[in-house]
C-alpha positions in Angstrom: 98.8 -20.0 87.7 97.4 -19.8 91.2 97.9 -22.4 93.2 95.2 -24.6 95.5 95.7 -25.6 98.5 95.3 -29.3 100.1 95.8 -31.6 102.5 97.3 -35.0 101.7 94.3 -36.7 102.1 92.5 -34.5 99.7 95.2 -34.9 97.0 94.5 -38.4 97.3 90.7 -38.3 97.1 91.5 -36.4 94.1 93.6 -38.9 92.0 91.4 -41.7 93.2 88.3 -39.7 91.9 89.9 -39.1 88.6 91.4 -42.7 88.2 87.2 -43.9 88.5 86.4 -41.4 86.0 88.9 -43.0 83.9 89.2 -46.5 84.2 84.8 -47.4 85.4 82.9 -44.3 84.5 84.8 -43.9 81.0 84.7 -47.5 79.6 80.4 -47.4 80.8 79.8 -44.2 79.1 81.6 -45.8 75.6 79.8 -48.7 76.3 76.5 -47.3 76.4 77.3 -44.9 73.3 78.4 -48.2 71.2 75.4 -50.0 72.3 72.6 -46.8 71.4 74.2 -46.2 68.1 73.1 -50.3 67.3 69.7 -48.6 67.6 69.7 -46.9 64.3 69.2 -43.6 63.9 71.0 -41.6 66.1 69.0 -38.3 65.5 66.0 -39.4 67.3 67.9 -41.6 69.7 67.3 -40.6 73.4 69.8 -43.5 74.6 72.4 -42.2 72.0 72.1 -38.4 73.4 72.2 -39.4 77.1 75.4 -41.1 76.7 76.8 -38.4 75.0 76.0 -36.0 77.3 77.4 -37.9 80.4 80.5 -38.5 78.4 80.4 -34.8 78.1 79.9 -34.4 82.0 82.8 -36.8 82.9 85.0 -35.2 80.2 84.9 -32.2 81.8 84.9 -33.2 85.8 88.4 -35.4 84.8 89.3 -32.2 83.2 88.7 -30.2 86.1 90.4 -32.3 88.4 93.5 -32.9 86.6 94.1 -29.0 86.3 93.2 -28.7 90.6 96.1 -31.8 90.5 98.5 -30.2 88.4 98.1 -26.3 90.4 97.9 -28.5 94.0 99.6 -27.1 96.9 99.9 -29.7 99.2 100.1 -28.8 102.8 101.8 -32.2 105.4 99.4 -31.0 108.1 101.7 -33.6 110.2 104.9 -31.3 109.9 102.9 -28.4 110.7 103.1 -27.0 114.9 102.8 -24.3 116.6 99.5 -23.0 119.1 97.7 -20.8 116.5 95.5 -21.9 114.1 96.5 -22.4 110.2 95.6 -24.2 107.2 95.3 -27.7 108.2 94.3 -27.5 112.0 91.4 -29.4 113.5 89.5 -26.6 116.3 87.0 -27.0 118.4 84.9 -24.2 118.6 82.3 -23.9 121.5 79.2 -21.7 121.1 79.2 -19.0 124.0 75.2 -18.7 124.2 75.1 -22.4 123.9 78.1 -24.2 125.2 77.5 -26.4 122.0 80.9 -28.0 121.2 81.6 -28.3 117.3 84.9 -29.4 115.7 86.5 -28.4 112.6 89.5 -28.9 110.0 90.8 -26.2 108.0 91.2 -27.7 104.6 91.3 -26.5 100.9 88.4 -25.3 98.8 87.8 -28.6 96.7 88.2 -31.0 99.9 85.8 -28.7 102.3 82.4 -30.8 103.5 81.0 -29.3 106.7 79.2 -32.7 107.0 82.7 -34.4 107.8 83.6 -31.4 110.0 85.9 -30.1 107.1 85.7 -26.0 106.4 87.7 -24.0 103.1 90.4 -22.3 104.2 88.3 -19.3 102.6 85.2 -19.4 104.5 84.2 -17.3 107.4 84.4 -19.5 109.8 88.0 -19.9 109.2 89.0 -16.9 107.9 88.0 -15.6 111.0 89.8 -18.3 113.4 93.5 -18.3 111.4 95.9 -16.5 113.5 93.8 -17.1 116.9 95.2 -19.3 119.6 92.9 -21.2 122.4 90.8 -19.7 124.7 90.5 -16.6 121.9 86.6 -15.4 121.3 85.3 -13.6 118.2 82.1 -13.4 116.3 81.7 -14.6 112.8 79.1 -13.7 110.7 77.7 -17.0 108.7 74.3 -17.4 107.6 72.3 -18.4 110.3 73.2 -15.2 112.5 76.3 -13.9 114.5 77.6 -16.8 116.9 80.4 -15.4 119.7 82.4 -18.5 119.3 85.8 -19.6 121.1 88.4 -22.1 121.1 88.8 -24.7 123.1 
């Protein structure tokens, strides 16, 4: 079994996630089944199939997450040190065209969200910063072009 890597705080996020599945999201969707099947006939009932389907969808997302869970790796960024970057380090990266600041965590696959300035461990981005140390300049190619980026 391969294991997936995570921060704390993603390991958490996970077992609260899967504990609202469980105990809100679970007794709603039974809820909702119980009361469409007091419609009558369930072959033509729209209510009856809706339910069952998001019962379906939950099923399988606490499913999902209890087997991430169960293969976790978690990673004590806190414990970690050292002056080159690795899973769980927070960079700032500075545009060399630009000068435009951004800064980033390295994190694992199922807690990455480049909204919250958190990046997979597998994307280019950090794939291409791991090992570097501040003041280091590469390119990495992303979607929107080739950026020369460095640390800061």
């Amino acid at each position: 079994m391969e294991k997936v890597p995570m921060t704390s705080a993603g390991y958490k996020a996970l077992e609260e996630e899967i504990k609202f599945l469980k105990s809100v999201e679970r007794p709603r969707i039974i809820k909702a089944i119980s009361e469409a099947r007091a419609h009558g006939d369930l072959s033509e009932n729209a209510e009856y199939h809706a339910a069952k389907e998001q019962q379906g969808l939950n099923e399988s997302r606490v499913a999902e997450l209890e087997d991430k869970i169960s293969r976790a790796d978690v990673i004590d960024v806190s414990k970690l040190s050292g002056d080159s970057v690795k899973f769980g380090a927070t960079v700032t990266l500075v545009d060399e065209d630009t000068d435009e600041e951004v800064h980033y965590q390295i994190v694992g696959e199922i807690e990455a969200d480049v909204k919250k300035g958190k990046v997979s461990i597998t994307s280019p981005i950090a794939r291409a910063l791991i090992g570097k140390t501040e003041g280091d300049s590469g390119e990495v190619n992303t979607p929107g072009g080739h950026p020369r980026l460095w640390l800061k």
